[in-house]
C-alpha positions as CSV (number, residue, x, y, z in Angstrom):
1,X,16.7,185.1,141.9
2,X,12.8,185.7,141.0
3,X,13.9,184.6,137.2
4,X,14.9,181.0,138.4
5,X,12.1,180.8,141.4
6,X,9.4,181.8,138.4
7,X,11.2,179.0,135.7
8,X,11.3,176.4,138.3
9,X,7.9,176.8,138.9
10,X,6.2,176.7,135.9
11,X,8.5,174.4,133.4
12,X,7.2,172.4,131.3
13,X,6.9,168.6,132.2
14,X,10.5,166.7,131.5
15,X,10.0,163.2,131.6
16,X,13.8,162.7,132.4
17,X,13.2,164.8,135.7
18,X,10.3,163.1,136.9
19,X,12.1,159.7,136.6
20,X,14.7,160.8,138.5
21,X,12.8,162.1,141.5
22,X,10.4,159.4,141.2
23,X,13.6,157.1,141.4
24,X,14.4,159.7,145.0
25,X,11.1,158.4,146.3
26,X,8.8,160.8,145.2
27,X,6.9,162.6,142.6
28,X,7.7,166.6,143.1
29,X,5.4,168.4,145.2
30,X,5.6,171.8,147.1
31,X,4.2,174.3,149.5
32,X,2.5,176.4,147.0
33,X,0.4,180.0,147.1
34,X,-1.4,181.4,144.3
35,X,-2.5,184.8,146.5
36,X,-1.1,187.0,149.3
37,X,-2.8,186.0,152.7
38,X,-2.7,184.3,156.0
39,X,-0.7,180.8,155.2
40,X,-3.0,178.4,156.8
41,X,-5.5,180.4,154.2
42,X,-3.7,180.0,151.0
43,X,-1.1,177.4,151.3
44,X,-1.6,174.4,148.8
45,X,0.0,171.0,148.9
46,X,0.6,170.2,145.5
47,X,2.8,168.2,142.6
48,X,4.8,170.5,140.8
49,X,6.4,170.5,137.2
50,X,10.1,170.9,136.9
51,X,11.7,172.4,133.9
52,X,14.1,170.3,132.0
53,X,18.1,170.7,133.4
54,X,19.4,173.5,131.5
55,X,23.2,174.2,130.8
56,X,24.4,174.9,134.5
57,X,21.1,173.9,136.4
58,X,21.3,171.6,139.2
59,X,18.0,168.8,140.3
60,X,17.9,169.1,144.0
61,X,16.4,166.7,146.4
62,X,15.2,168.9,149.6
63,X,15.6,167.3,152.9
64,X,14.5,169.7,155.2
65,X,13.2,173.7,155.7
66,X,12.8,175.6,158.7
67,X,9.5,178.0,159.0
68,X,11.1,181.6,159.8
69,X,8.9,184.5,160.5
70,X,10.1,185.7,157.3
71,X,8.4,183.5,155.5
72,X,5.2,183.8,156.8
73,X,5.7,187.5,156.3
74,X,6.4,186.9,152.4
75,X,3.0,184.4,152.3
76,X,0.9,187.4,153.7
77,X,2.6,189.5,151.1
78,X,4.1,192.1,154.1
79,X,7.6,191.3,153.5
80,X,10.1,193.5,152.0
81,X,11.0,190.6,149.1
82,X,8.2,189.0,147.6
83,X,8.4,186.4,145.5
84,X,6.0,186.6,141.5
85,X,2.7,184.6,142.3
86,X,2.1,181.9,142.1
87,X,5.0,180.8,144.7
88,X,6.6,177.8,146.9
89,X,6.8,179.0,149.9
90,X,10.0,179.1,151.7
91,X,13.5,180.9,151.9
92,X,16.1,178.3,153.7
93,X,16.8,174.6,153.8
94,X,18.7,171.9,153.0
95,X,19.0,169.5,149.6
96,X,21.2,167.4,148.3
97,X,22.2,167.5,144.9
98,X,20.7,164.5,142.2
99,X,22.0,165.4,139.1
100,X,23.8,168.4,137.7
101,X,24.2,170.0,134.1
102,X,26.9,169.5,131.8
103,X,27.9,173.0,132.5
104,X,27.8,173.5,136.4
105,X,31.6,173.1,137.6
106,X,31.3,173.3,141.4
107,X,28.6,170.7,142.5
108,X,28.2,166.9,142.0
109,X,25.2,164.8,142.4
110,X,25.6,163.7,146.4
111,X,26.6,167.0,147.3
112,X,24.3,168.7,150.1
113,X,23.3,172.0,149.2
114,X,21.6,175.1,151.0
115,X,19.7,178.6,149.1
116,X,22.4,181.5,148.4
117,X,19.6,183.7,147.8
118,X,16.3,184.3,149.3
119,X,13.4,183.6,147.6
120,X,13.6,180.7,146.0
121,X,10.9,178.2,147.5
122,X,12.3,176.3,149.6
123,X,8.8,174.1,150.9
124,X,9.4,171.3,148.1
125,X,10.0,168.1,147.5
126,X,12.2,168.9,144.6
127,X,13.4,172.0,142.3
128,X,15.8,172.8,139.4
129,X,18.1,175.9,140.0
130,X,21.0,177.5,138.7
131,X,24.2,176.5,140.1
132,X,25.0,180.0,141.3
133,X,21.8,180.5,143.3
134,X,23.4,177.4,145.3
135,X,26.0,176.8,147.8
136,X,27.7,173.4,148.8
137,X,27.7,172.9,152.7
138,X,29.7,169.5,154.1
139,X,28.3,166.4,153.5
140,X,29.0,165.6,157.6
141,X,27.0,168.7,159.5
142,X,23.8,167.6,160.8
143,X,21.1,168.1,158.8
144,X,19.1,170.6,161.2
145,X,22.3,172.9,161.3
146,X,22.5,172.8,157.6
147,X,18.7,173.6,157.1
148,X,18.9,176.3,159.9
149,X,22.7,177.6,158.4
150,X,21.7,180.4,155.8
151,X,20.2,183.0,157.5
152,X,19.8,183.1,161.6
153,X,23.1,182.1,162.1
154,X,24.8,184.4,159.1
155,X,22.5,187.0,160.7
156,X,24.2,186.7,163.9
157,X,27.8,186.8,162.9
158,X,27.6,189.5,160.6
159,X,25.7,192.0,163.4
160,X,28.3,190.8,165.6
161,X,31.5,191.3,163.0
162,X,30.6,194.2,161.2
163,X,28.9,197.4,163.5
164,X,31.4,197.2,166.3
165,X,35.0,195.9,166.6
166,X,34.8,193.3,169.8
167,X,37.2,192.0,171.5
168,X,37.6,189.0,173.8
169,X,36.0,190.1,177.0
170,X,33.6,192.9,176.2
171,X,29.4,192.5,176.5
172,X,26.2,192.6,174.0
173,X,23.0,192.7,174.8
174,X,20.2,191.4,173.3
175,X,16.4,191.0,173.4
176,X,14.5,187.8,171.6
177,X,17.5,185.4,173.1
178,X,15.8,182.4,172.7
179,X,14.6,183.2,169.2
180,X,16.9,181.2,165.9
181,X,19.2,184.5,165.9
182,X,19.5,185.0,169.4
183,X,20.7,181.1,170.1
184,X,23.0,181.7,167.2
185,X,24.3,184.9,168.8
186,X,24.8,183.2,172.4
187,X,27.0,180.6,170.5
188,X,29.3,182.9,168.4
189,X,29.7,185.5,170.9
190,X,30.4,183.0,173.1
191,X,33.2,181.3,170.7
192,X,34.1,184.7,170.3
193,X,35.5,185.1,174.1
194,X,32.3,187.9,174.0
195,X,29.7,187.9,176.5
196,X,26.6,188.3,176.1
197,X,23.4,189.9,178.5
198,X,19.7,188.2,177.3
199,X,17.1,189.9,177.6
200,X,13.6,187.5,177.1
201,X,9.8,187.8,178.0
202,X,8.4,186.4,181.4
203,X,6.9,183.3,180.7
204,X,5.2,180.2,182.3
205,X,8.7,178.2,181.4
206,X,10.9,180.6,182.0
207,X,12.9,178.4,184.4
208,X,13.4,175.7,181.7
209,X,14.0,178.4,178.7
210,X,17.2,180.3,180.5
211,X,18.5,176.7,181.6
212,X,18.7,176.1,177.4
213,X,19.9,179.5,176.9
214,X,22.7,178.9,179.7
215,X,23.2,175.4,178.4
216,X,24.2,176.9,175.2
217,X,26.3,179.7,176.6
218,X,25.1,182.6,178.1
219,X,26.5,184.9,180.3
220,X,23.1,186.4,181.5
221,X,19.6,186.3,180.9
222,X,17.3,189.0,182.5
223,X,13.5,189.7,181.7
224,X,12.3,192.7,179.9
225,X,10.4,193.6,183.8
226,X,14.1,193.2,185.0
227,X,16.3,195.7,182.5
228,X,15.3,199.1,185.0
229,X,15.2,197.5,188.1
230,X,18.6,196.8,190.6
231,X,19.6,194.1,189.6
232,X,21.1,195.2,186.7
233,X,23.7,197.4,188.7
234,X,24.6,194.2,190.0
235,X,25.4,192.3,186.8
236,X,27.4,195.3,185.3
237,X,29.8,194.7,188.7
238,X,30.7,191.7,186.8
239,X,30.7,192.4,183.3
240,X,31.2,195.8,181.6
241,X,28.3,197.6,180.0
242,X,27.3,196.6,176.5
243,X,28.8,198.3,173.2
244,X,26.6,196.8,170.9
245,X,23.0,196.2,171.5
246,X,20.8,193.8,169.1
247,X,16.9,194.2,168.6
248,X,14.3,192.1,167.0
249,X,11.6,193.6,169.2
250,X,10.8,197.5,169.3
251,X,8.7,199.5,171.3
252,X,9.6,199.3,175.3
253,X,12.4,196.5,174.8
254,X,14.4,198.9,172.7
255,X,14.4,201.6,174.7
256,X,14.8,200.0,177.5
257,X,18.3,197.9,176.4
258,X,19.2,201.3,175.2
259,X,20.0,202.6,178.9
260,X,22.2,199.8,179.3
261,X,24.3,201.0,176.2
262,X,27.9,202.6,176.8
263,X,28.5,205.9,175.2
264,X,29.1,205.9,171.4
265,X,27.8,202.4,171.6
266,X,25.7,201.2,168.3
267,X,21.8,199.4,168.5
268,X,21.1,197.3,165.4
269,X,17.9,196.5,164.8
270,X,17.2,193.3,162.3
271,X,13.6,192.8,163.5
272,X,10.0,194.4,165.3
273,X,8.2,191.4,167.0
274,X,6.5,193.8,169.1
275,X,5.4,195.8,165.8
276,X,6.1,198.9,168.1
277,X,8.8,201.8,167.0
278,X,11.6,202.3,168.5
279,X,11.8,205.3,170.3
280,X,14.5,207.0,171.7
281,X,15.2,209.2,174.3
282,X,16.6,212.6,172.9
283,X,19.7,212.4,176.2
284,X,20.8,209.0,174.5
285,X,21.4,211.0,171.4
286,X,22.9,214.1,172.9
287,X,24.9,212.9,175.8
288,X,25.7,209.3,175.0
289,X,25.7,209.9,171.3
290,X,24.2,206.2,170.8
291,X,24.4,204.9,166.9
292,X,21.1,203.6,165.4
293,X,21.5,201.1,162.4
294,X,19.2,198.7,160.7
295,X,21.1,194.9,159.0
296,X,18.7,192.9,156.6
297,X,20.8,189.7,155.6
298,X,18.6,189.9,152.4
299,X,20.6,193.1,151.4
300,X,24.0,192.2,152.6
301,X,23.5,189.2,150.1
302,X,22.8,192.0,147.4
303,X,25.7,194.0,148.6
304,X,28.3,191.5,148.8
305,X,29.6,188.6,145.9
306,X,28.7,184.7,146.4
307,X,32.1,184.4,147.3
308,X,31.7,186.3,150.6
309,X,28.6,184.3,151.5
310,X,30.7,180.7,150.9
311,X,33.3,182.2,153.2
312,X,31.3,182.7,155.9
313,X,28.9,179.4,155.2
314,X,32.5,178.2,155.5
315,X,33.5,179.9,159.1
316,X,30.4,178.8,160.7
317,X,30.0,174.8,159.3
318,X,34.3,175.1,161.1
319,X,32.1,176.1,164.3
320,X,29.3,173.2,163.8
321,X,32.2,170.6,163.6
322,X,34.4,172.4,166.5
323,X,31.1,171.9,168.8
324,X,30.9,175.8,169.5
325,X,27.4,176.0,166.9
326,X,24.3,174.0,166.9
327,X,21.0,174.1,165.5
328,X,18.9,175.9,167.6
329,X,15.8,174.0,169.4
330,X,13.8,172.2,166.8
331,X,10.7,170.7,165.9
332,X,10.3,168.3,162.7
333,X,6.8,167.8,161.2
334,X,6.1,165.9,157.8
335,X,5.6,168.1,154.9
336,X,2.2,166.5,155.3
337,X,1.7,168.2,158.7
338,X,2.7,171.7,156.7
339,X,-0.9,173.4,159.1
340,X,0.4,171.9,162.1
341,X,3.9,173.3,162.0
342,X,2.5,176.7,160.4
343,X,0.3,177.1,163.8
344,X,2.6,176.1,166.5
345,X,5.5,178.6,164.8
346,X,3.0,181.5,165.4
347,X,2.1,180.7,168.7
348,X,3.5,183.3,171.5
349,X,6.5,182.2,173.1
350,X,7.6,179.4,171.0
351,X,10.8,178.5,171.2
352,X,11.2,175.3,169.2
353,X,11.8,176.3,165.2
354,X,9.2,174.3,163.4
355,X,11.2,172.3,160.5
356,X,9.3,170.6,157.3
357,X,10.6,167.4,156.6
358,X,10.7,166.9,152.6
């Protein structure tokens, strides 16, 4: 993945590349950092070279990419995965495919596209990658749901597929709700016949945030104030006490969803918003012998062949058609307008993904 992020950076000028882009519309330009910092810091719009197209390389025209915290995390150089300087920013999107190598077998110039791996600069106009670093998505799911596919939503459905066995009927919780993975969870859990308890920050719009979140399927949305007070007796009349729990926040959230857990039940934990531990009481360990487990869809990339990652692209574009997954709330802002989509995605209680248009 770095390999082909690093080559389609700094090829050498091909002039049979640059006509074809410029024949797209536009010479190839990208989201690109030289240093680890804050983005708005060291972010650089510029035109990039693209390598000639090798054997089984494919010339991508991007139409869209989301700004996930992950991202901005990998710019400031406090990410897990960081990409070899200089970079174009970026991990998920959406192209569509211009013109392929004579060796590539499973993509065709018109086909739309999205990243199978992480890391790959996704803030572009235009790159050159390896076929296999590549997955084809349907030519007829929206664009936004296409550019938001490869990682909140996979997220979603593999924490709720692979740490507990559910079954039509039983409950999750979860903090963040209105966050890309938390709309994504109140869709498939919902398609799922699961239910689901969210768990959200008081906010000046609260009112208008839970109407989305119950728009889009959920069962019940509490406050973080509201997870040890009464009420919560009264919504476990109703619906039976959570077996899997999913955190993106830490510190007083987590522990907090944690009382709410049924014995033996499991907590993932795929995030820290609140840049807090988690801390747990020593009883849910001894008497309710909670699980703890951590999910990084980075890793289960590693862990698992391309194959497994097309299967379940495949599952969830099935749900975008069938009506039971869509993007979640969304923002689009010219590539031009990179600042102003960087600042309004770190503002407190956003819940509008910012998208780059390409």
């Amino acid at each position: 993945m770095q390999r082909a992020a690093v080559r389609a950076l700094r090829g050498m000028r091909d002039p049979h590349v640059r006509a074809i882009c410029a024949a797209a519309g536009t010479p190839p330009r990208g989201l690109l950092y030289e240093r680890h910092g804050e983005p708005e810091d060291v972010l650089q719009l510029k035109e990039l070279e693209l390598p000639a197209l090798g054997h089984s390389d494919v010339l991508i025209k991007m139409l869209a990419a989301p700004i996930n915290p992950a991202d901005i995390n990998m710019i400031q150089g406090t990410y897990a995965l960081l990409a070899p300087l200089p970079a174009v920013a970026g991990n998920e999107g959406v192209g569509r495919v211009l013109e392929v190598g004579p060796g590539v077998m499973a993509l065709r110039p018109g086909d739309c596209i999205i990243p199978a791996d992480a890391g790959l600069g996704t803030w572009r106009t235009h790159a050159v990658l390896p076929e296999d670093n590549l997955l084809r998505v349907p030519s007829d799911i929206p664009m936004l749901c296409a550019a938001t596919l490869s990682i909140n939503p996979c997220t979603a459905f593999r924490m709720l597929t692979d740490f507990e066995s559910l079954a039509p009927g039983d409950s999750i919780i979860q903090n963040a709700a209105n966050s890309g993975v938390g709309q994504a969870v109140i869709q498939i859990a919902k398609a799922m016949g699961i239910r689901t308890i969210n768990v959200v920050r008081d906010r000046p719009d609260l009112p208008q945030l839970m109407e989305r979140l119950l728009a889009l399927g959920a069962d019940r949305i509490v406050t973080e104030d509201a997870l040890r007070k009464p009420e919560m007796k009264e919504i476990f009349k109703s619906i039976p006490k959570p077996r899997l729990a999913l955190n993106c926040v830490g510190g007083r959230s987590t522990t907090e969803m944690l009382r709410h857990l049924q014995p033996k039940g499991t907590m993932v934990t795929y995030g820290g918003m609140a840049k807090q531990p988690v801390t747990v009481p020593v009883s849910a360990f001894i008497f309710r012998d909670v699980r703890l487990r951590g999910f990084w869809m980075t890793q289960w990339k590693k862990d698992h062949d391309k194959q497994s990652m097309a299967s379940m692209v495949d599952t969830l574009c099935q749900m975008v058609r069938e009506g039971q997954l869509s993007a979640p709330t969304c923002t689009t802002v010219p590539l031009e307008d990179f600042k102003k989509a960087l600042a309004a995605s770190m503002q407190p209680f956003t819940s509008s993904k910012q998208i780059l248009l390409l």
